[in-house]
C-alpha positions, 0 to 999 in steps of 0.5 A, a space after each residue: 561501896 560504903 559511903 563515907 560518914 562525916 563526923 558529926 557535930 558531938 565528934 567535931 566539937 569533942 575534937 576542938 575542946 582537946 585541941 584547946 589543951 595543946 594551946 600554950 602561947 597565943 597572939 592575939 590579933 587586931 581587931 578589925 572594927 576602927 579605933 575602938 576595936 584597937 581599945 578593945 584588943 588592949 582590954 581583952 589582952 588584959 583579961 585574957 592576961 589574967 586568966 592564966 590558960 596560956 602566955 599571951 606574946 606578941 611574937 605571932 612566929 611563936 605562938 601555937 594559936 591566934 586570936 582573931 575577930 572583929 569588935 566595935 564599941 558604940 554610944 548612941 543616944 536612943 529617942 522615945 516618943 509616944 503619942 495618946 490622942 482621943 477624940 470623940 464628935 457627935 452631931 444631931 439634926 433635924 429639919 422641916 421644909 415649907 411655908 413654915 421652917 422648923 430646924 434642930 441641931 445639936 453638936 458635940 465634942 471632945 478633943 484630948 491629945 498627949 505626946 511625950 518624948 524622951 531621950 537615953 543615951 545608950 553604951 554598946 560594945 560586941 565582938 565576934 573572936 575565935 582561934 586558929 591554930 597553925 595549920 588555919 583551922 579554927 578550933 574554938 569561937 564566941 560572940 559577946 555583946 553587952 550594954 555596960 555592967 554595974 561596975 565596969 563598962 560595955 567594952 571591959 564586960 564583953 572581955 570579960 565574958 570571952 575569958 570567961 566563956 574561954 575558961 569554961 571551955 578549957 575545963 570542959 576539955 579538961 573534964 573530957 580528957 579525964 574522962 576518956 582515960 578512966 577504964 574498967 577492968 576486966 572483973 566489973 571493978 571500979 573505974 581506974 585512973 590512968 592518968 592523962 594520955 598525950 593528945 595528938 
């Protein structure tokens, strides 16, 4: 009997990308992670607004995906210290016991220590997100982190790079729809477009 063979991870992630283009209304979900994740979902609608890949609602009924995941917006303050010390002893003697006492004795040393300490205060945002369509499965995800770029802040900039990844995924997709449609003729001519077949 022949065993069955799974699909592999090509296959899986080829299936995901098509899945994508059948996206055309998302929710987007809160975000787990405290008060600034809710801070974050608000920048992330934002950005996702922005894009244009779909109509975002706030009706979950309709939507055809959510957006879902976890996101956390940190500031902590990061110590630093180092400590340079160099110590250096040396010590000579000698000595003669008897009626008459002889004794030398030589010492030496140098003590040098430096320590310095040094504060930064550091802004950290990540979030984990992905999409899941109606039947539950999850057909596309990404984790971003960041420390804060030039012009916008931690929290805008992981938006930022979800949308983008997002956006690079969906013209992949777009590439690979294209591309399964184009045939050769019988004849070796060269390839015809025969436009985009309707996905499953």
């Amino acid at each position: 009997m022949a065993s069955d063979n799974p699909p592999s991870t090509a296959a899986i992630e080829e299936n995901s990308l098509k899945q994508l283009l059948q996206i055309h209304r998302v929710y987007v979900d809160h975000l787990t992670g405290g008060e600034t994740a809710a801070q974050m979902r608000d920048i992330l609608l934002s950005s996702l607004e922005g894009s244009k890949l779909f109509v975002l609602t706030e009706n979950q009924e309709r939507a055809d995906a959510t957006l879902k995941g976890a996101a956390e917006d940190l500031v902590f303050t990061e110590v630093h210290s180092s400590s340079d010390s160099l110590n250096a002893r040396s010590n000579i003697g000698t000595g003669r016991s008897s009626s008459t006492s002889r004794g030398m004795n030589a010492g030496f040393g140098i003590g040098e220590s430096e320590s310095e300490h040094s504060s930064e205060r550091r802004h950290e945002a990540v979030a984990a997100v992905r999409l899941v369509n109606k039947e539950g499965d999850v057909i596309w995800a990404t984790t971003q982190e960041s420390l804060g770029a030039k012009f916008r802040g931690a929290s805008t900039d992981v938006a930022d790079k979800i949308t983008a990844k997002l956006k690079e995924d969906f013209a992949r997709a777009r590439r690979l729809v294209t591309n399964t449609t184009r045939v050769v003729p019988p004849g070796g001519s060269a390839p015809q477009q025969l436009g985009q077949i309707a996905l499953k």
